[in-house]
N, C-alpha and C positions, 0 to 999 in steps of 0.2 A: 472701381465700384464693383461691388457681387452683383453677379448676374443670376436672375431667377432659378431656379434650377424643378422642374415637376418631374418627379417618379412616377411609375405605373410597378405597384405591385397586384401581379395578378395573384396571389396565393396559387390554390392546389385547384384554379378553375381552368379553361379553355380543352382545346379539342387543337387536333393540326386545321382541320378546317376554319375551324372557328378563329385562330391564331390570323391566320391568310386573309378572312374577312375585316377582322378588324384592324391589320394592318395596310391592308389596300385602303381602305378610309382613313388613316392615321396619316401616310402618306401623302393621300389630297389634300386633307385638311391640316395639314403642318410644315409642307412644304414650305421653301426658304420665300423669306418677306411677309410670310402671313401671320408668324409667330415669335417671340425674340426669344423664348426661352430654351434653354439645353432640356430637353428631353431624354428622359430613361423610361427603359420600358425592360421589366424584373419578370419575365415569364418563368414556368417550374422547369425545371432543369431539362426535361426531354426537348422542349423546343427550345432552346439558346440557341442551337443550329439555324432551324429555321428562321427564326425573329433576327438573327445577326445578317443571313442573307437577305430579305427580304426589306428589312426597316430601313427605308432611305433617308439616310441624313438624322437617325436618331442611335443616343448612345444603347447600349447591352449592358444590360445590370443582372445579378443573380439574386436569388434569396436568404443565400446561406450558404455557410461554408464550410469546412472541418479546420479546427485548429492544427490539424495533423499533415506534415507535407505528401507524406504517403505510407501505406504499412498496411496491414491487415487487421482494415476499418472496414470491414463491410458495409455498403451504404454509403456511405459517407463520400464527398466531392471536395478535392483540395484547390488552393487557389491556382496552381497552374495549371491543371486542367479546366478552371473556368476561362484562364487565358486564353487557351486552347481552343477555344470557341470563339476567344474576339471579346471578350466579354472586358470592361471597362472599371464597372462598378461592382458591389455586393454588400444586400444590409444586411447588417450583424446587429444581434441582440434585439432584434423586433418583439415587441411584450406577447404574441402569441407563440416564439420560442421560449420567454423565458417564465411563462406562464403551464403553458402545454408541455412542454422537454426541460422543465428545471435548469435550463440554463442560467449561469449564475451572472454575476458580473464579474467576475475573475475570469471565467473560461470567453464570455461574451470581450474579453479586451484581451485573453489569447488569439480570440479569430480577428479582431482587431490587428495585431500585430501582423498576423497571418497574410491579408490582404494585403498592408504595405509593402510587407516585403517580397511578396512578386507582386509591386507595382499595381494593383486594383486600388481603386476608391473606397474604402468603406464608409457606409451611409450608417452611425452609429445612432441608433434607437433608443432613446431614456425615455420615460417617462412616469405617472403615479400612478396608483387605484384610487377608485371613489374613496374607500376608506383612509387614504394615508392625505387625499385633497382635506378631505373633511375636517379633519386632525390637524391639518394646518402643517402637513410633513413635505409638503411636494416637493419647494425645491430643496430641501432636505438628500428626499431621496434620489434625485434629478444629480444634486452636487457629487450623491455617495458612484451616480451608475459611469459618471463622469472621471471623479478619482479613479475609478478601479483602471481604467487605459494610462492617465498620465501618471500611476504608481509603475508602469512597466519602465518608464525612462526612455521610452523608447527616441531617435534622434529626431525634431523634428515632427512631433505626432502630431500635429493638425493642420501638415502642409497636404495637403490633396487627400486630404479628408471632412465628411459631410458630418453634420448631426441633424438629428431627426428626432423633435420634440414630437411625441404620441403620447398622448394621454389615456391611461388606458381605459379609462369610462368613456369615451368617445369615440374607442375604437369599435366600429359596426353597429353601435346602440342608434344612430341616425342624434345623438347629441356632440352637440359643439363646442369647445371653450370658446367664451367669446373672442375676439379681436382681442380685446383688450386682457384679457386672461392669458392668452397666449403670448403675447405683447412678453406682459411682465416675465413671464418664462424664458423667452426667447433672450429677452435683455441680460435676466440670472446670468442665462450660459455662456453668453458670449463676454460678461466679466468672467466668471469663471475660466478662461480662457486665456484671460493674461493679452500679452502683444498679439499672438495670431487672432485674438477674436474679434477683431474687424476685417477679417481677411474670410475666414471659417462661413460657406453655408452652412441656414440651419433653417428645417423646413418644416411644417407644421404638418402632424399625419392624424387626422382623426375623422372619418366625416366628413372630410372634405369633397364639397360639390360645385357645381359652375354658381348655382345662387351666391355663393362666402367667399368664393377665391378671390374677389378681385377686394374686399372688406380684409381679408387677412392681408393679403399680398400687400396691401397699403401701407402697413405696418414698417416703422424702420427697423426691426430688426429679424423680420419675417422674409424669406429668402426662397421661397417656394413652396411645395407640397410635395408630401409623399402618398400618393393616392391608393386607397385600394379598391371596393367596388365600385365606385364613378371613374376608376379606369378599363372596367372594362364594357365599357356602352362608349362609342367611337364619339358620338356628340358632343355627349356630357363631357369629356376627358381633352377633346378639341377646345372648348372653352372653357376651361379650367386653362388652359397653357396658355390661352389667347388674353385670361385676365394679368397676366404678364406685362401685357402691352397697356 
């Protein structure tokens, strides 16, 4: 049986301090017996360090990666240096990379590969625009962001790897696909999938808050959440994990 699985993408917010506070209440409040689900928590790259020492009993995820193992990338963070850290997890192709830095789906299932092979989780991000929902293209373009990883051939691409249905009209607007909207999406991917897709998490990231978690989570093909700002308010993000249960 898949076990829940809730991210915490902080984006480009926190402070060190601020990191400390709301992991000392992440800590209380998700401490073992209180919560069943595997927890990640996606801080910006300066703190991994910190959040990897401090986070008890929750996994290390990143935000992003370089498709590149190393070379003169300025900027740019490869996956064994996120190893280097401890770091477990990292979502690739999140729709404000591929929106904001033209990341395509060719280079978004380059970093895909990337991750596998120093052994990280990638937490792979599809999803639509209002306009191409509208249009009636979603899972259209959901099937296209999907093909683009399993045209690599890579051995094995969706053993200890996540998907992350975002919709991109959902994403920060405070709107929701319903339950049942995401339902159907959720369902697409995991045909799309083949044999591994009864095996494959795949977590629903838009708006998600403690009110809808535990309405999506109920879904049979809804696997968790990829959180971004109700993860960073310690409460809100406590009971979001707790609708698990």
């Amino acid at each position: 049986m898949r076990k829940t699985l809730v991210a915490a993408n902080w984006k480009m917010h926190g402070s060190k301090t601020f990191a400390e506070q709301l992991l000392a209440e992440l800590n209380s409040g998700l401490e073992s017996g209180k919560c069943s689900a595997q927890v990640v928590i996606c801080p910006p790259y300066p703190y991994l360090g910190l959040v990897g020492e401090i986070a008890s009993g929750l996994a290390l995820g990143a935000q992003n990666l370089s498709e590149q193992a190393s070379g003169a990338f300025t900027g740019e963070v490869s996956a064994e240096m996120l190893k280097d850290f401890g770091a477990d997890y990292v979502i690739v192709g999140h729709s404000e990379r591929r929106s904001l830095y033209g990341e395509t789906s060719a280079l978004v299932a380059e970093k895909f590969a990337a991750a596998k092979a120093s052994g990280l989780v990638p937490m792979l991000c599809v999803g639509e625009s209002l306009e191409e929902r509208e249009s009636g293209k979603a899972l259209e373009v959901v099937a296209a962001q999907i093909q683009a990883v399993v045209d690599l051939g890579l051995p094995d691409t969706w053993q200890n790897a996540v998907i992350a249905y975002e919709p991109v009209w959902a994403i920060g607007t405070g709107k929701t696909a319903t339950p049942e909207q995401a339902q159907e999406v959720h369902r697409f991917i995991r045909e799309q999938l083949g044999e591994a897709g009864e095996q494959v998490q795949i977590l629903y990231g838009g708006s998600v808050k403690a009110g809808n978690a535990a309405e999506l989570f109920a879904k049979p093909d809804i696997d968790g959440a990829l959180v971004g700002g109700a993860s960073l308010k310690a409460e809100e993000f406590i009971q979001i994990c707790r609708a698990a249960d």
